[in-house]
C-alpha positions as CSV (number, residue, x, y, z in Angstrom):
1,X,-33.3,-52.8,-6.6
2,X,-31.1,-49.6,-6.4
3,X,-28.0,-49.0,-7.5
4,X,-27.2,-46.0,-5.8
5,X,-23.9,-45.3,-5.0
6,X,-23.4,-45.3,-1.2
7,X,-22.4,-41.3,-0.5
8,X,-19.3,-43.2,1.8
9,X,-18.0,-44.8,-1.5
10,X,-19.1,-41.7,-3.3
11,X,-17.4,-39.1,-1.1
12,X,-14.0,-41.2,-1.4
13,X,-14.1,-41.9,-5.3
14,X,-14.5,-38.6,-6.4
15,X,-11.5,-37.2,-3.4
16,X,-9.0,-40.0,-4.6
17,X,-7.2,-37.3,-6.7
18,X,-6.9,-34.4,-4.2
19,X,-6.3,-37.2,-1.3
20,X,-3.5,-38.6,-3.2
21,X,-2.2,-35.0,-4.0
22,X,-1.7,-34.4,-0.2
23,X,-0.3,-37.6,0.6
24,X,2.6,-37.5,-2.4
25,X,3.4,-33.8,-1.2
26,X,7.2,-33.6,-1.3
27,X,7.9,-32.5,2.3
28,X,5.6,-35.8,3.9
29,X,7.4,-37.8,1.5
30,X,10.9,-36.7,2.7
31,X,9.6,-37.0,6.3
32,X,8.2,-41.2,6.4
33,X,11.3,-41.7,3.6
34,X,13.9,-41.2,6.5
35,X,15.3,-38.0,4.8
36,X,13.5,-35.4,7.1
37,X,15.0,-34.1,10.6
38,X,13.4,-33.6,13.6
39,X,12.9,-30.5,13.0
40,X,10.6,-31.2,10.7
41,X,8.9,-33.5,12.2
42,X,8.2,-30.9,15.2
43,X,7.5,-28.1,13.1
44,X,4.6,-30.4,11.1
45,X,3.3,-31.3,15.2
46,X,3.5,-27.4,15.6
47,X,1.0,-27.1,12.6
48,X,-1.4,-29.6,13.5
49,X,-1.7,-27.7,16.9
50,X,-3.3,-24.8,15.3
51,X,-5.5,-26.8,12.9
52,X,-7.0,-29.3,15.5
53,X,-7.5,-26.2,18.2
54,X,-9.9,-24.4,15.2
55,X,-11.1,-27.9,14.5
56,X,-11.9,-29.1,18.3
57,X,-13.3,-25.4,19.1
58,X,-15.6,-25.6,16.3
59,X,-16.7,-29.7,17.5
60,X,-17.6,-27.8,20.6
61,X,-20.0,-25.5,19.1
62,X,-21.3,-28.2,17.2
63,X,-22.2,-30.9,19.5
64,X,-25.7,-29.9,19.7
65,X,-26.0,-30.5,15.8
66,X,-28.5,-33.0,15.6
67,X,-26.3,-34.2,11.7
68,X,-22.8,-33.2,13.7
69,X,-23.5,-34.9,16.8
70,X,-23.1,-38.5,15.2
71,X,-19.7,-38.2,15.1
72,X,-18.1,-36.3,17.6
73,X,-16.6,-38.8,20.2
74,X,-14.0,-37.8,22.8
75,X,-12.2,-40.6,21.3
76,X,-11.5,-38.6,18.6
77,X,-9.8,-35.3,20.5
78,X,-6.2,-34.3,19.7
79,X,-5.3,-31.5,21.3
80,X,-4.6,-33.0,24.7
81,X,-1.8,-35.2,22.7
82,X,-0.1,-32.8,20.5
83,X,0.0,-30.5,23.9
84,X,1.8,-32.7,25.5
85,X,3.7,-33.7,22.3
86,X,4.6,-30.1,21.8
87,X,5.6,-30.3,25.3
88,X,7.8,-33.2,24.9
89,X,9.2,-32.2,21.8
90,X,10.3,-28.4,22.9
91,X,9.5,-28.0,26.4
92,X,7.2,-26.3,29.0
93,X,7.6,-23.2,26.9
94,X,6.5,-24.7,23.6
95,X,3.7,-22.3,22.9
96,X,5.7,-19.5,22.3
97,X,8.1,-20.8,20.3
98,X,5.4,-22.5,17.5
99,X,3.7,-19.7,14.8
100,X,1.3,-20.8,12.0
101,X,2.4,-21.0,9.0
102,X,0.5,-18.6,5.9
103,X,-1.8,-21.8,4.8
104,X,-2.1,-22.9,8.0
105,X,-3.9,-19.3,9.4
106,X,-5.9,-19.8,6.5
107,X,-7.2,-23.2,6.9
108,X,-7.6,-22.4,10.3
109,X,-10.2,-19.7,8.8
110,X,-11.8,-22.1,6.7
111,X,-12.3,-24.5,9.8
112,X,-14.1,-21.5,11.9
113,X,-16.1,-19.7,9.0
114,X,-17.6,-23.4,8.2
115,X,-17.1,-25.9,10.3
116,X,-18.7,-24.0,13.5
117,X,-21.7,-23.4,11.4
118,X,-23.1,-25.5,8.7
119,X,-22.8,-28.8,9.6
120,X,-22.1,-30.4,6.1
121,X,-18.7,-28.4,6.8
122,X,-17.8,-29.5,9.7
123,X,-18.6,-33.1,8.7
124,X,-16.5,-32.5,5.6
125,X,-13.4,-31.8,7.6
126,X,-14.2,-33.8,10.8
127,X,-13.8,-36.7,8.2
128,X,-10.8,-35.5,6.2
129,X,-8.7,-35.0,9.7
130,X,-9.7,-37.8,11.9
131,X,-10.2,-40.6,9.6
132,X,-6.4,-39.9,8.2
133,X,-5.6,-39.9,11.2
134,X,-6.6,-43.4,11.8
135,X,-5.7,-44.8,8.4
136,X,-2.5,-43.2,7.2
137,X,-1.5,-41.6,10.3
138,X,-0.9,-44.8,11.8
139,X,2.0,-45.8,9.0
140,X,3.5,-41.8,9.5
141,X,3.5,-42.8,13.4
142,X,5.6,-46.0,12.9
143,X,7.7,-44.6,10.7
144,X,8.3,-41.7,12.5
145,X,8.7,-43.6,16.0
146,X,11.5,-45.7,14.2
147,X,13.5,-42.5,12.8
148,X,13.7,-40.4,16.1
149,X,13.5,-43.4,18.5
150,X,10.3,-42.2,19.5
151,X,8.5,-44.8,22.0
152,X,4.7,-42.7,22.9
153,X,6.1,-39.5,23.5
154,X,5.9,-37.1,20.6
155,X,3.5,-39.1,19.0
156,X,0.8,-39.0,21.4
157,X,-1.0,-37.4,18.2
158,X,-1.3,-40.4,16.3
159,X,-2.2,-42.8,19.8
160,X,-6.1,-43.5,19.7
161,X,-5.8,-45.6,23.3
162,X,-10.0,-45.7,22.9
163,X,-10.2,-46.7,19.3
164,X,-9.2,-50.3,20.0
165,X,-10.3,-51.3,16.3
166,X,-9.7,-48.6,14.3
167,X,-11.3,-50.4,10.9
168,X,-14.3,-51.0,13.1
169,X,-14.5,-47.3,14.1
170,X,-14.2,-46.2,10.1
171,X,-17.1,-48.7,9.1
172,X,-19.0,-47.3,11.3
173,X,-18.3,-43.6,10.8
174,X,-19.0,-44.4,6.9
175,X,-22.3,-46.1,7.8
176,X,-23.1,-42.9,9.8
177,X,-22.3,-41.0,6.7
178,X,-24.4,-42.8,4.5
179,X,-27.2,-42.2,6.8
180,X,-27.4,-38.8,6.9
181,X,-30.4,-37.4,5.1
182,X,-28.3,-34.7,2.7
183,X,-29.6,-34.6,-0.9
184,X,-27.5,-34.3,-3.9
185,X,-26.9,-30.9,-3.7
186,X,-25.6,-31.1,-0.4
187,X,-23.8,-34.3,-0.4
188,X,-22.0,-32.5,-3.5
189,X,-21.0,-29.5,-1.0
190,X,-19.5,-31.8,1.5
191,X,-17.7,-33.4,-0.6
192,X,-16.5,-29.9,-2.7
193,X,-15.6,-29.1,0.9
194,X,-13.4,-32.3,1.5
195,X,-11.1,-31.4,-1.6
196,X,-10.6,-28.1,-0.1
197,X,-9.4,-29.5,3.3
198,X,-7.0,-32.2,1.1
199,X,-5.8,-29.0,-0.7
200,X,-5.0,-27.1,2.6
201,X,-3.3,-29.7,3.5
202,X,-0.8,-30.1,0.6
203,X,-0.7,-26.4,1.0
204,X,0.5,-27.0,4.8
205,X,3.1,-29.1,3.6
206,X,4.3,-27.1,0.7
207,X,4.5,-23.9,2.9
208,X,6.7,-26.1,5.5
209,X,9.0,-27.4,2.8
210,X,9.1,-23.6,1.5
211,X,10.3,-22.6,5.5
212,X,12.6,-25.2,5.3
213,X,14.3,-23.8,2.6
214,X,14.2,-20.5,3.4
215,X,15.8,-21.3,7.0
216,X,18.6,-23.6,5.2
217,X,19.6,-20.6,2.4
């Protein structure tokens, strides 16, 4: 009898750390605490634009991956959303008036130097964005949705109308990723590679607490 750890359970031990690190970044926790603006809130949707664009271009180029193609789903695309959240949120003009941010242009890098080309990558950060979104992201949505009187416009983003059991959807993703035939080495990469993506991400949110100082001095 084996009592191998399932790489699923593995991946998400050993990422707890950098995972919570994100999560507890000061300019999220102002944000679902009620003490960010909406300005915040849009310049945070303004972000994710640029991340999901490298992300969904690089899902593109993978689909043919016979180890990427088990999880890319159109139920999974963003961009449509945040467009139209963007939209909602600034107007028709909105793409002019967003910029990425320093971390953000390098994530962004990260996301097409790896993801678009060694699938262990693009799994790494497929997982990082997309399952936060349904876990966490749906408590940020609720919160946020009560704060700006938000009904679905704005938070488009964090709607997943063909997900209709989102715990359902994460079992299975983590029983796709136990299946994968990686061996240690590799399934060591991937998940290197996920506490990269949690550390973009805390650096995302400290650069957008550092503009939000710098535009308040």
């Amino acid at each position: 009898m084996s009592n191998v750890i399932p790489f699923s359970q593995a991946l998400r031990e050993r990422t707890t750390s950098s995972h919570r690190e994100s999560e507890g970044a000061a300019f999220m926790d102002d944000l679902v605490a009620g003490r960010g603006t909406r300005e915040d809130y849009v310049s945070l949707v303004a972000q994710h634009f640029f991340i999901y664009e490298a992300l969904e271009a690089a899902t593109e180029r993978m689909k043919n991956d016979p180890v990427a193609a088990s999880f890319i789903t159109p139920k999974l695309t963003r961009l449509p959303a945040l467009r139209a959240d963007l939209a909602f949120l600034l107007g028709d003009d909105w793409r002019d008036q967003i910029v990425p941010l320093p971390s953000t242009a390098a994530y962004v890098a990260r996301l097409t130097e790896v993801a678009a080309t060694w699938n262990g990558g693009f799994v790494a950060h497929h997982y990082t964005r997309y399952l936060g979104d349904l876990s966490g992201g749906q408590i940020i949505r609720t919160l946020i949705q009560r704060q700006f009187g938000f009904e679905t416009n704005g938070v488009g983003f964090y709607l997943f109308d063909e997900i209709a059991k989102p715990k359902e959807f994460k079992d299975t993703y983590k029983e796709q990723l136990d299946a994968v035939d990686w061996d240690e080495a590799e399934r060591n990469r991937v998940i290197d590679e996920v506490m990269r993506a949690y550390r973009f991400n805390t650096e995302v949110f400290n650069d957008l607490a550092r503009a939000k100082a710098e535009a308040a001095a």
